[in-house]
Residue, then its C-alpha position, 0 to 999 in steps of 0.5 A: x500500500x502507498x504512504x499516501x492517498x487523495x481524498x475528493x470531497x463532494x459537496x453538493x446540492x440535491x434536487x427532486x429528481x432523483x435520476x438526475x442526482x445521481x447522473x451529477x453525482x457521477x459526474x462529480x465523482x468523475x470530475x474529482x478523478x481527474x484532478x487526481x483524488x483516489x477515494x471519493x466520497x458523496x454527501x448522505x443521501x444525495x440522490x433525492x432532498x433530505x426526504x426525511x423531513x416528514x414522516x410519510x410512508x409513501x416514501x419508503x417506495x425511494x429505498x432500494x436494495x444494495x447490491x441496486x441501483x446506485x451502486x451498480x451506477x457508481x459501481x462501473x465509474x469506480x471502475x472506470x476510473x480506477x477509484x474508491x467511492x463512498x456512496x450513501x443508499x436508503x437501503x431496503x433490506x428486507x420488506x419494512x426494514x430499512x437502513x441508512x447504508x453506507x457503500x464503500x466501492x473499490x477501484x474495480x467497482x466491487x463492494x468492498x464493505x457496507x455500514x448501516x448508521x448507527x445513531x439515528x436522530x429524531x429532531x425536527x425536520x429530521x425524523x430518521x427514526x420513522x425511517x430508518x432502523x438502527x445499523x447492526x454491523x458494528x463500526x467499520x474500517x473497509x480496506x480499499x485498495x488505496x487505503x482503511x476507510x473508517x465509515x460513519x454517518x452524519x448523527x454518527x459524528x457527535x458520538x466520540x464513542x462511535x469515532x474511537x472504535x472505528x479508528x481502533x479498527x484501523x481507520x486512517x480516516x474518518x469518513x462522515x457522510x452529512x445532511x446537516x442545516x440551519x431551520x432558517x428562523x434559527x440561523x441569526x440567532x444559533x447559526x454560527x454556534x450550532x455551525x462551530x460546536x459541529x466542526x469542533x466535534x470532528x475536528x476533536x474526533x481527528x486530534x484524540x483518535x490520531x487520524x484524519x477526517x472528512x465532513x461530506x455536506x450538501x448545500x442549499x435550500x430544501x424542503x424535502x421537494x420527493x415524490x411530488x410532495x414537499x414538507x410543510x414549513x420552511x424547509x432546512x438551509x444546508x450549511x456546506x462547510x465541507x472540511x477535510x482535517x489532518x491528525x491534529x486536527x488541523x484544516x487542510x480543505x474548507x468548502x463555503x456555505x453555500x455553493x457546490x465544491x470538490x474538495x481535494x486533500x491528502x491522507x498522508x499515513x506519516x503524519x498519522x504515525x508522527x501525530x500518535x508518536x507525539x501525542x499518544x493518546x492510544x498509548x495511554x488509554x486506560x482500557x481496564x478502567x473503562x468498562x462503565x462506558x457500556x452504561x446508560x448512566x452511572x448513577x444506580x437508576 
């Protein structure tokens, strides 16, 4: 394996066509190619509007199997150009089991490994749990042909628990997938706090895990625009940011808040190494100390 990979960072706006989503998101994926990126990864749920901001039935008629459709597509520009993809699916596993899926295609088009999202919310405007059942494979690192992909999902990325065990698997970086947004009324007043607590949580996954990590947002304005039928109010404003981050945390690639970016960084396994040397924060864990993690809360209720 090489002591370096190119990460390309996707980050982009989703209409209601779905066909046409994944049409611009292979040309993305193309475009990131030629400019040189080895491991692509798209935003969550990018081949409709984040649907998930009503709770409607009809909509689990969008899932679709994996191996399906959009992995088929994405599949064959993997193979043809000779790159890893990470790809978000609204699964359909098995009649009324439904997932939110990540696909991790290798530079031949095979599926190299899947993860189902583990945390799965339930806000307003983001009502996952009506949709989505929470994953059961554990966290995961897939080995590509370019690199240990550690493969997380947006709500996913609050949970430092979630980020540790990925990395432990022997992630090099931390892969996050995201729909993630301001409800318009609030951004004046909670806008810039809510965008700052959300890029210092992985950044801080980066620092105390010793890897990189990338958020893979979308951009624009939505009001859950599927099937025909939008969701009632104001819709969500997806706030963009897109960041590629090295081991220390550090910002290496930054997308705007409101346009349609690649981002293109390196993975460079020596900076890894160089970091954990310095400041071994694997090295000192206190692994025998630590078996009250797996308690709700420690308080005896």
């Amino acid at each position: 394996m090489a002591d370096a990979f190119r990460v390309g960072i996707i980050q982009m706006a989703c209409s209601p066509d779905a066909d046409e989503n994944l049409r611009r998101a292979g040309e993305f994926v193309r475009e990131a190619a030629a400019g040189g990126a080895q491991v692509i990864c798209l935003p969550e749920l990018f081949r409709t509007q984040y649907f998930c901001q009503r709770e409607d039935a009809s909509l689990f008629d969008l899932a679709e199997p994996v191996p399906g459709p959009t992995t088929q597509y994405l599949g064959e520009i993997a193979r043809a150009e000779g790159v890893a993809v990470v790809a978000s699916v609204f699964e359909k596993r098995a009649p009324g089991v439904y997932h939110n899926t990540l696909a991790v295609l290798d530079k031949d088009g095979s599926l190299a490994g899947l993860y189902r999202k583990m945390h799965i919310p339930d806000d307003p405007l983001y009502y996952e749990k009506f949709y989505f059942t929470p994953g059961d494979l554990g966290f995961q690192a897939v080995e590509t042909a370019f690199g240990s992909l550690g493969t997380l999902v947006c709500w996913d990325q609050w949970y430092p628990e979630a980020a540790r065990l990925t990395a432990l698997r022997g992630a090099q970086i931390l892969l996050y997938p995201t729909a993630i947004g301001w409800h318009p009324a609030e951004k004046e007043r909670y806008g810039p706090v809510q965008l700052d607590a959300w890029r210092t949580m992985q950044r801080a996954h980066a620092i105390a895990n010793g890897v990189y990590v990338a958020a893979v947002n979308r951009v624009g304005h939505e009001t859950g625009n599927v099937l025909g039928k939008a969701a009632s109010g104001a819709g969500l404003e997806f706030w963009g940011s897109s960041f590629l981050c090295d081991p220390f945390g550090q910002v290496v690639a930054e997308a705007s808040a409101d346009r349609e970016q690649i981002l293109l960084g390196e993975v460079q396994l020596g900076r890894i190494e160089e970091v954990r040397r310095n400041w071994p924060f694997l090295r000192d864990r206190r692994i025998d100390s630590y078996a009250a993690i797996g308690q709700r809360l420690l308080d005896g209720k």
